[in-house]
N, C-alpha and C positions, 0 to 999 in steps of 0.2 A: 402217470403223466401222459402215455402214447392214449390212452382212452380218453383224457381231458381235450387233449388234440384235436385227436378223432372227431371227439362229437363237437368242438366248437368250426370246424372245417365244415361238418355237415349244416350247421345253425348258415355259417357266413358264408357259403361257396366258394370259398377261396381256398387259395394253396398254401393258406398257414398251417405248418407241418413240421416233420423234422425229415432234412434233408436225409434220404435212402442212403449215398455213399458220402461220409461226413469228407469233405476238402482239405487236406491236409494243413492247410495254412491257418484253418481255425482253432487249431489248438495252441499254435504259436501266439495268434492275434489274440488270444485273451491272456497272454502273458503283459500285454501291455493297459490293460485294464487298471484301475486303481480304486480304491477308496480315498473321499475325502472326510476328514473331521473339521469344521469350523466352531470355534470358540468364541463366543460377545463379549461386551464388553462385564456383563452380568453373570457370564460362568456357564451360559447354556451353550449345552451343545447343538451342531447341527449335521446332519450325517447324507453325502450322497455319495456319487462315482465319478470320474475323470476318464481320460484319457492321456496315456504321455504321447507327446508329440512327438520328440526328438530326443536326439541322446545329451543335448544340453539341461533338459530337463527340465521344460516348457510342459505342460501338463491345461487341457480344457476341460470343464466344468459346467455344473451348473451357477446362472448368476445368485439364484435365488438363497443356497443356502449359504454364500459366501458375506448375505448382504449383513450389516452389522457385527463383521468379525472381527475381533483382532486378533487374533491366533489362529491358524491354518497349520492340518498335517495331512503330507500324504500317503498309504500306505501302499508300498505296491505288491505283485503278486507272492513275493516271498514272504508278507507280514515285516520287511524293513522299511522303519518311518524317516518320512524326510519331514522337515518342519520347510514350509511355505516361507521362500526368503522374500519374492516379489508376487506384488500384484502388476500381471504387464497388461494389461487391458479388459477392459469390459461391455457388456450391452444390453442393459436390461429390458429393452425392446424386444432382443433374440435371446431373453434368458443364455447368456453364455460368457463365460469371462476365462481368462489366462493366466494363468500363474505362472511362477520358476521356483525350482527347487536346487539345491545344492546336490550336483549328482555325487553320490557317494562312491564306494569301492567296484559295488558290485557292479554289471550290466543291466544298463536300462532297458529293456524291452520296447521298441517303439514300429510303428506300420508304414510303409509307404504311399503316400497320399496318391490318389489318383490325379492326374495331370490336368485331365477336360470333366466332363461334367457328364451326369448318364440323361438317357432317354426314356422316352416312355415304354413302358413292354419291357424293360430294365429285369431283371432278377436280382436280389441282393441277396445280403445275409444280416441281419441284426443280432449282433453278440448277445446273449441272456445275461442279466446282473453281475457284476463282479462278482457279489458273494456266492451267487449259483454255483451249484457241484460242479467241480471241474469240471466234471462228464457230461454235463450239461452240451446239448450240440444248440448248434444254432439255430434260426429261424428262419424261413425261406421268406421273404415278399416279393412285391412287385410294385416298380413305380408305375402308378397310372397318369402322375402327372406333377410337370414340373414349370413352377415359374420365375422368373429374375424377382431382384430385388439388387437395387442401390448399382446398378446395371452390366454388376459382374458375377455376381454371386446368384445360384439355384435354393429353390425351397422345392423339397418332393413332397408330393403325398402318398402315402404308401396304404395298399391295398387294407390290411387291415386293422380292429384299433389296438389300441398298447395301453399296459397296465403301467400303473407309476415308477414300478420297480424298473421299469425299461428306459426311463428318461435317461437322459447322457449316454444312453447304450449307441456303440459306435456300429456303422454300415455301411458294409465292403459290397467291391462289387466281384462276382464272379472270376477275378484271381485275385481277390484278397486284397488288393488297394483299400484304402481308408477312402470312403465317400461323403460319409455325411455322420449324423450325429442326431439320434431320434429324440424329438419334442414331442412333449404331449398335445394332445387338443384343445383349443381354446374352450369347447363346448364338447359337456360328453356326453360317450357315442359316438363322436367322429372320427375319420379314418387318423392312424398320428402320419404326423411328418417327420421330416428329417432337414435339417439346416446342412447346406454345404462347408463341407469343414476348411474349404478355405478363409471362409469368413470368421471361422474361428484363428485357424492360424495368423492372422493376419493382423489381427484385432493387437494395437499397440498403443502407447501412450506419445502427443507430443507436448510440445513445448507451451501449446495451450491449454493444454486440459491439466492445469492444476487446479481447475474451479470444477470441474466436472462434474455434475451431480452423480451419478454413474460408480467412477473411481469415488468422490468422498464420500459413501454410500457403506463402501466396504474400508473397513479403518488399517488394513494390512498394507504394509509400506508399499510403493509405489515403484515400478523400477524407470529410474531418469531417462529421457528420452535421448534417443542416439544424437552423438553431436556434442561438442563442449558448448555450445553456444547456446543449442537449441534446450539441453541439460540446466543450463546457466539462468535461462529464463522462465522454464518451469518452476525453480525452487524461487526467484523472486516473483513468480504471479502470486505461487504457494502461499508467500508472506510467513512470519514468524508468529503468528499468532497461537499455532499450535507450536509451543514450541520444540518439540520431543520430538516429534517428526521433522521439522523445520531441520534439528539438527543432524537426524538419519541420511536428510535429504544430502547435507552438506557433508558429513562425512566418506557419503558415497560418491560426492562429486572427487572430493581429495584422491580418493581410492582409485576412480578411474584418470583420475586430469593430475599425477601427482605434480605435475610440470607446471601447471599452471597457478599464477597469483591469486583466481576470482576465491578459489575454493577456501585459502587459504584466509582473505578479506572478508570473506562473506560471515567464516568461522568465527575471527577475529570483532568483529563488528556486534554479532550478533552475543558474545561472551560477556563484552565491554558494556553491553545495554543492562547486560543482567549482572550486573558488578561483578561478573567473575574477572575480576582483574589479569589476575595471575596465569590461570588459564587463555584468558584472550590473549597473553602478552608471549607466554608459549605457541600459540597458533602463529602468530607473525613471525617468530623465531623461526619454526619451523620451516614458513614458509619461504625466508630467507637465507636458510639453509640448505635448498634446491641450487641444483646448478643453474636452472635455465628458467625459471620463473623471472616475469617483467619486476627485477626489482622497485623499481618507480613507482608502480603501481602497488606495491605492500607498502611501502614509504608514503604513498599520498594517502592509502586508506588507512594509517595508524597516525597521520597528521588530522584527520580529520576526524578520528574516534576523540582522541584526546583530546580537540576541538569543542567537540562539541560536550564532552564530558563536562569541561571545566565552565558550562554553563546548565547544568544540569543540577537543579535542588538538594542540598543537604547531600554532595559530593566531595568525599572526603579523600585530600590529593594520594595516588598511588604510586608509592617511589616518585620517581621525578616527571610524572605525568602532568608535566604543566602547561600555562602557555606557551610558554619556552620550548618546551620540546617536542610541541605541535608544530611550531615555527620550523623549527631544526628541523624534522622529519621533513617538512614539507620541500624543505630549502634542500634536503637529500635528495628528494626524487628529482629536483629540478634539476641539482647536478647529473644525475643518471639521464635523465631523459627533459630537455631544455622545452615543456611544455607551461602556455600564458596561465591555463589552470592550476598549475603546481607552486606558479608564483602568487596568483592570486591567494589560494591558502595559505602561505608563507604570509603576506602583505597584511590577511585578515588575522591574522592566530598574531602579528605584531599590534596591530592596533589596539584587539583585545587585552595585548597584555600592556598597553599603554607605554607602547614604547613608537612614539608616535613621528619622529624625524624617518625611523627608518621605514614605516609602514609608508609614510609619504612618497617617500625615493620607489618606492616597489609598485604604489599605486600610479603614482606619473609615468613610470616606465608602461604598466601597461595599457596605458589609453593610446600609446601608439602602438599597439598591436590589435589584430583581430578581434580582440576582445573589449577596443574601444566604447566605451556606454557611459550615460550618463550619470549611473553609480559609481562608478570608477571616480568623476570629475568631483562629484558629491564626496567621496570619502575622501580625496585629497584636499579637499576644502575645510573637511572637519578636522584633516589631521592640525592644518595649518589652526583654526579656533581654538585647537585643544594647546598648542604651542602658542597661543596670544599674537598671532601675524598681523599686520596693518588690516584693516579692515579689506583695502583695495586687492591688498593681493588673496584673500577669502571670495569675494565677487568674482575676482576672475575666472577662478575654477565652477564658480557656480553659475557665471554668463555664459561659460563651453558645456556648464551639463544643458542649460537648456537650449543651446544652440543644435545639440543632437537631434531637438524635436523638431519634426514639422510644422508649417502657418497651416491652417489653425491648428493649436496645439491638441493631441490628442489625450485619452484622460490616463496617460501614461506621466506624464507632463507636472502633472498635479505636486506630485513632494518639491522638485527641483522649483519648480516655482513659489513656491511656500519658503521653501528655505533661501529663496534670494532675496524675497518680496520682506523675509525678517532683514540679513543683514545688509538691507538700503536703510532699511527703518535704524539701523542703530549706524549708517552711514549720515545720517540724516539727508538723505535722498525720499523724502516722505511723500511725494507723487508720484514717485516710478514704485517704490513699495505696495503703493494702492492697487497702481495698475497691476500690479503679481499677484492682491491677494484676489482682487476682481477676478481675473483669468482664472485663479485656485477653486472662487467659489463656481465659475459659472462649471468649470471641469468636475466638479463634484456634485453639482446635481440636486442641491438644494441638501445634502446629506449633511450640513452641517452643526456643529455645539452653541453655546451661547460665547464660549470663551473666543469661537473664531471672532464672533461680533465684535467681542469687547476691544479683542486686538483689534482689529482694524479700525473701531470706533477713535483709539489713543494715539494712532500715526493721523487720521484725517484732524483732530485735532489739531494737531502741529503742522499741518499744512492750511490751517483755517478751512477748513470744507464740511462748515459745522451743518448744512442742510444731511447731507451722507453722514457724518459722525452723531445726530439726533437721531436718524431713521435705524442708523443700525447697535444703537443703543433699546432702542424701544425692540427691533428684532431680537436683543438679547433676554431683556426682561419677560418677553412672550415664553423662550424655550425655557426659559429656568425662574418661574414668579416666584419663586419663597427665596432668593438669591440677592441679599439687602446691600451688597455692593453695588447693585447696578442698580438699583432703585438712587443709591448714593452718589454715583457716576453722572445717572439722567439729570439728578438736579441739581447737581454740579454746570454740567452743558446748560443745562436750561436757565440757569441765572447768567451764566457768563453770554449768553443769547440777548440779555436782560428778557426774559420772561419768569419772573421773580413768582409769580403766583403757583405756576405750572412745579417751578422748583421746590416752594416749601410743599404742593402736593408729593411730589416723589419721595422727597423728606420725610415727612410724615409719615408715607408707606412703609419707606426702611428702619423708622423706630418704632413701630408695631409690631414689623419680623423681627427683629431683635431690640430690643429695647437696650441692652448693654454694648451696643455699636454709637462710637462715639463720634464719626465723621458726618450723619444727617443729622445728627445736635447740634455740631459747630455751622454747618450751612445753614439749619434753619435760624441761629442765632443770627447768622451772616444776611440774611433775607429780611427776617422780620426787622431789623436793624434799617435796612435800605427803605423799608416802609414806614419805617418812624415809630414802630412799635418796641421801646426800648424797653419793656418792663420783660416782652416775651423772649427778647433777643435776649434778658440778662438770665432768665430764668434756663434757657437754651443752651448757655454757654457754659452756664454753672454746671448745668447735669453733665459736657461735656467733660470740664475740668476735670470732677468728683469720676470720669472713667478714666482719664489720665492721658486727654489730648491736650498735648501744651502746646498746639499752633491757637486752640481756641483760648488759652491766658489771654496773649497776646491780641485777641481781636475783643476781646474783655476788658481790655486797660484803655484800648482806643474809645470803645464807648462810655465808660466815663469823664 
């Protein structure tokens, strides 16, 4: 090995060497050395070196062989293995990522980082392999040159090049501080570098980076970001789509935040979705078996599990998981803690379960709070429709939902005015109904069905405004042409216009698309009759009879 030396010092000019009088601190500094094992998801392995950090049991790596792992071991200088509990950050730009291990019995081994940053003309040491013979001394270099990056952190470049075995090998400076951490060359042949190891130390996850390409790269749990809050929002960016982790995530919120409700709702929530009933129904237990957890908030979020359960497909009720006692729950939290939200769940989990006087009382209440909106006005309207209330006192709630809006109304606008613009229509108020569906359509943008036409086609009727009730018949027959009631409709309008000709065309259209539709039999009977054509009017009326409209008997008897 002293002649490999030798003659590569002669090849390169340099003072890559083994140091004359070995420093005593290098024989310590490779106690803190490690091996890493990474496992895929396919069973292969992947094998480099670490460093431990601290005595908490923080450990840096390379990124590379971590990426597609999901199992990590680390082994340290004794041959005792820790299994990889977190992944605490990564950077596949600076090949280099973070782990944490569970530190066990023994003494971890760890360096003292150097405080500032070295210079050039620098001397170091770069530790040989972990696997290397103990006796292995170190290696001398020299920084020849150092530049920033990200505007705190140093990159060296070091006098000469490094073989692969040397990547993650760690580099002290001249008493043994931790300086850096040797990277290979991007092109070989070149001199390697070394990454300052603060930027490894440093390297953590927060509360955005649960997208991370980076972190979901490497499939090895994740450690939550400092913070119940900042923690709290990582696992909801996370989402539950993976759900196996989703739940690591929340367990480990429990584990640290055990005081808190989020952990405890998030658990509960996310059980309920997956029919683990029983299970979700113990996470809320539990959590309301905390001293100091915001009870209210376990009470709003199992009022609203159950909520929404009981509108969930082919859900089959769990113990007394009902509306009922989505209602209850919710009406708990409000007792606990007198928020307009806690009432509104309460107010909505009543309606749903059609218990509609008291949904009312709860909805009225809160349109004088904060929470005043013109959904509020609207469901107190319907509660009143669902109990058969005077029409006037229906209108009223739904004159304050639109009064919420702004002149000109915005397309927010659009339901509340639909649903007044109906019940004028069955107030028989049939020109202010128009004017609501008018506003409805021009707020919606031309986005609309044939059926809006038709309706509005049968209110301007009764208010005689057959010029607008013709136009927007014919607009309904354009969006929906194989649709034989509106062809049945138009020549309906169209004879009572007297345009008797126009009529039996529409007629006629609608007993082509369906020929077993009996109300364009009885008009055209009704039409050719008006023309003095009684032979077709009889033939007309007959076919209707023979389907089984007896308004056409009756217009049958008069023409004989």
């Amino acid at each position: 090995m002293k002649q490999t030396l030798y003659i590569l010092t002669l090849i390169f000019g340099t003072c890559l060497g083994i140091h004359a009088k070995t420093p005593k601190f290098l024989t310590k500094a490779r106690q803190a050395q490690v091996s890493i094992i990474a496992q895929d998801a396919e069973g292969n392995l992947h094998e480099g070196q670490g460093l431990l950090l601290n005595a908490q049991g923080e450990v840096i790596t390379e990124y590379d062989i971590l990426k597609g792992a999901v199992k990590a071991t680390v082994i340290d200088c004794k041959g005792e293995e820790y299994p990889v509990r977190y992944l605490c950050g990564a950077s596949s730009m600076y090949n280099i990522a973070k782990l944490a291990i569970e530190p066990g019995k023994n003494k971890l081994y760890t360096l003292e980082i150097m405080p500032d940053s070295l210079n050039e003309g620098t001397q170091v040491y770069v530790l040989p392999n972990v696997k290397a013979d103990k006796k292995a001394l170190a290696i001398t270099d020299t920084i020849i040159k150092h530049s920033k990056f990200r505007e705190t952190y140093h990159y060296y470049t070091l006098t000469n090049q490094t073989g692969e075995r040397h990547a993650c090998s760690p580099m002290l400076n001249g008493e043994g501080l931790l300086a850096g951490l040797v990277q290979l060359p991007t092109k070989s042949g070149d001199n390697a570098y070394a990454i300052d190891i603060h930027f490894g130390a440093d390297l953590t996850i927060t509360s955005l980076d649960a997208n991370n390409t980076d972190l979901r790269s490497i499939r090895l749990p994740k450690r939550l970001p400092e913070g119940e809050e900042a923690a709290a929002t990582f696992i909801y960016l996370a989402g539950t789509k993976d759900t196996a982790q989703y739940a690591a995530y929340v367990d480990e919120f429990i584990r640290l935040y055990p005081q808190s409700a989020t952990g405890y709702t998030m658990k509960g929530e996310y059980l309920a979705a997956a029919n683990r009933y029983e299970e979700a129904e113990k996470a809320y237990e539990d959590g309301l078996a905390q001293d100091s957890t915001h009870k209210d908030e376990l009470h709003f979020s199992l009022a609203k599990t159950i909520y929404a359960l009981n509108f969930t497909p082919k859900y089959e009720t769990y113990k007394d998981w009902t509306l009922d006692k989505a209602a209850a729950e919710a009406a708990e939290a409000y007792t606990i803690k007198p928020l307009d939200i806690y009432m509104n769940q309460q107010a909505h989990s009543l309606y749903a379960a059609k218990k509609y006087s008291e949904a009312e009382k709860l909805f009225l209440s809160l349109t004088k709070t904060g929470m005043r909106s013109p959904d509020l006005f609207l469901y107190v309207a319907q509660c009143r429709q669902m109990q058969q209330a005077p029409i006037d006192d229906i209108l009223a709630m739904q004159d304050s939902a639109v009064n919420c809006f702004p002149k000109p109304y915005p397309a927010e606008a659009a339901n509340a005015l639909l649903m007044r613009g109906i019940s004028k229509a069955k107030a028989e108020k049939y020109r202010e109904a128009v004017a609501d569906y008018n506003e409805y359509e021009h707020l919606m943008g031309g986005r609309l069905t044939s059926n809006f036409y038709y309706e509005r086609e049968q209110i301007e009727i009764k208010c005689r405004m057959y010029p607008a009730a013709m136009n927007d018949i014919e607009r309904a027959i354009r969006l929906s042409p194989r649709e034989p009631l509106l062809y049945a409709e138009c020549a309906a309008l169209n004879y009572r216009v007297g345009e008797v000709d126009e009529a039996i065309r529409y007629a006629t259209e609608a007993t082509q698309i369906d020929p077993q539709f009996a109300d364009p039999l009885r008009i055209l009977g009704v039409c050719y009759s008006q023309k003095g054509e009684t032979q077709k009017a009889r033939e007309c009326l007959e076919k209707a009879i023979a389907l089984g409209d007896t308004m056409a008997k009756g217009v049958l008897e008069k023409l004989k």
